[in-house]
C-alpha positions in Angstrom: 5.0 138.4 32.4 3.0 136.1 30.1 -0.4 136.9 29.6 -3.5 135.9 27.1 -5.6 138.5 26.2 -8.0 140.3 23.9 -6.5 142.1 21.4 -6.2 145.4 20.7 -6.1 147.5 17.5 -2.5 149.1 18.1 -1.5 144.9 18.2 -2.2 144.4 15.2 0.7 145.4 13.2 2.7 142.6 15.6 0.0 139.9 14.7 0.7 140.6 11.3 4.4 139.9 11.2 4.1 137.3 13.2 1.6 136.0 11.0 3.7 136.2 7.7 6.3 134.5 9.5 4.3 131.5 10.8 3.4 130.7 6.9 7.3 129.4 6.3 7.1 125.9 5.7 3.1 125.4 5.4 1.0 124.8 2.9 0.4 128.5 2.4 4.0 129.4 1.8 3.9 129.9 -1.8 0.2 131.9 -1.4 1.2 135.8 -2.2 0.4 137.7 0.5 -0.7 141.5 1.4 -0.1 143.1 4.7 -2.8 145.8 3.9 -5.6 143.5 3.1 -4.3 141.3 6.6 -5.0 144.7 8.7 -8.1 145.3 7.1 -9.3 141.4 7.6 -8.0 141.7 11.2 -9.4 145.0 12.1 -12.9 144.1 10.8 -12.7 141.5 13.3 -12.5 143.6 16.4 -15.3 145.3 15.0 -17.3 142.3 14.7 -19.4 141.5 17.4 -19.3 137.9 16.5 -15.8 137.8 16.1 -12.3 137.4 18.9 -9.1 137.9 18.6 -6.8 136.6 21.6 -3.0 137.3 22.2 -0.2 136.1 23.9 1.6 139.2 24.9 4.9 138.3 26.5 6.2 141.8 28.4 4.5 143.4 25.2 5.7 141.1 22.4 3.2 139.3 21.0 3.9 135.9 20.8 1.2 133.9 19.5 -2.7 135.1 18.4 -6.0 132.6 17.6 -9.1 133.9 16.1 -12.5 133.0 15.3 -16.0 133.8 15.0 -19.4 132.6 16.3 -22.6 132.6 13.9 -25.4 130.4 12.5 -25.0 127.0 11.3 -25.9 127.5 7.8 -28.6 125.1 8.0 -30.0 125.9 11.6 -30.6 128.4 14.0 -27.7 127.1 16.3 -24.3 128.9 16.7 -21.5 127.8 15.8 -17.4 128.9 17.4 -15.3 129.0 14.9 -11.5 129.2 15.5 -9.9 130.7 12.0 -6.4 130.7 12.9 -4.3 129.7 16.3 -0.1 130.4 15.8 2.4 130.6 18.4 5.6 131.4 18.1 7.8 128.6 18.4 10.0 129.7 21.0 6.9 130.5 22.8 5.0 127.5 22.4 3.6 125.8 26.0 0.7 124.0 26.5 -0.5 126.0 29.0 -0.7 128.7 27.2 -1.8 127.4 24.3 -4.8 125.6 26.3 -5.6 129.1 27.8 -5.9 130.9 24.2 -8.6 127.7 23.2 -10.2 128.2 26.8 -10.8 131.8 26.5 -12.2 131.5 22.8 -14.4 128.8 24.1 -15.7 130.8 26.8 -16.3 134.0 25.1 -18.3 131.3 21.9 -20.3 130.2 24.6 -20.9 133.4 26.5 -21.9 134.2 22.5 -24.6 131.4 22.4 -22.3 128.6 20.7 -23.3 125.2 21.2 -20.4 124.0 19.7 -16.6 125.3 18.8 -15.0 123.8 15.4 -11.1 123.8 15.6 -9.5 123.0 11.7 -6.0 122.0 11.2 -5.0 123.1 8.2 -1.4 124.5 7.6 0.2 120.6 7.2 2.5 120.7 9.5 2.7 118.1 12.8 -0.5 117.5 12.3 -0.2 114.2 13.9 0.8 116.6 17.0 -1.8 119.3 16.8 -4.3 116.5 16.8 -3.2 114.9 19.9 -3.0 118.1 21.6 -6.6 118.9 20.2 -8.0 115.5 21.8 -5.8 116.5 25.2 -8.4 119.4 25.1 -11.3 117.7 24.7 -11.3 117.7 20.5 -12.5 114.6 18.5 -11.7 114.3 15.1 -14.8 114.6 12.8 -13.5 114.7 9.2 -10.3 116.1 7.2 -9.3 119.2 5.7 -8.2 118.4 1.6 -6.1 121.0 -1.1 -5.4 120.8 -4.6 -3.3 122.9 -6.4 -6.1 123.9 -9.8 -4.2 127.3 -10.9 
């Protein structure tokens, strides 16, 4: 059975590689990479109050993650949801489960306080897709995400 659900620490070593997979083809492919300082990112977010990690465990694989964080505007008192990362698995990939990761970070950012959630595209692939299916959700485009290469 497919389920979304909070994570758990003993996950985290399947986020990972999943993770480092997703990164083929992106613009973060050529990025250097280091599993240890992934685990200790990743577990400083279950420890963080203001932080959420979902999963999509498929009959105990984990298929897909998203995570985010809720704090301050940094020019108000206001929160603000976050989502840092959302990767599914290709072969896993389904609207309807992919709607139910967004939902339950929305619902835990506003059971947090957040009066809005902020959802970046950033990886450069389908972008044209993931922005279609953001506006399906209720998403409206506010601005752009730029990189340069400077090093």
């Amino acid at each position: 059975m497919t389920v979304v659900r909070e994570a758990r620490s003993s996950d985290l070593g399947h986020v990972i590689m999943l993770l480092l997979s997703g990164q083929r083809g992106t613009e973060y492919e050529g990025l250097l990479t280091d599993a240890a300082k992934m685990a200790e990112f990743l577990s400083g977010l279950l420890d963080n109050s203001a932080a959420q990690i979902f999963v999509l465990d498929n009959d105990g694989r984990i298929d897909g993650v998203l995570f985010g964080s809720c704090q301050d505007w940094w020019f108000g008192p206001e929160l603000v949801g976050t989502v840092m990362m959302l990767y599914v698995e290709p072969s896993a990939r389904s609207g309807v489960f992919v709607k139910r990761m967004v939902e339950m970070f929305e619902t835990w950012a506003a059971s947090k306080g957040a009066a809005k959630v902020l959802f970046g595209v950033s990886s450069g692939v389908a972008v044209d897709r993931k922005e279609k299916l953001l506006k399906h959700f209720g998403y409206k485009a506010v601005g752009g995400l730029y990189a340069k290469d400077v090093g």
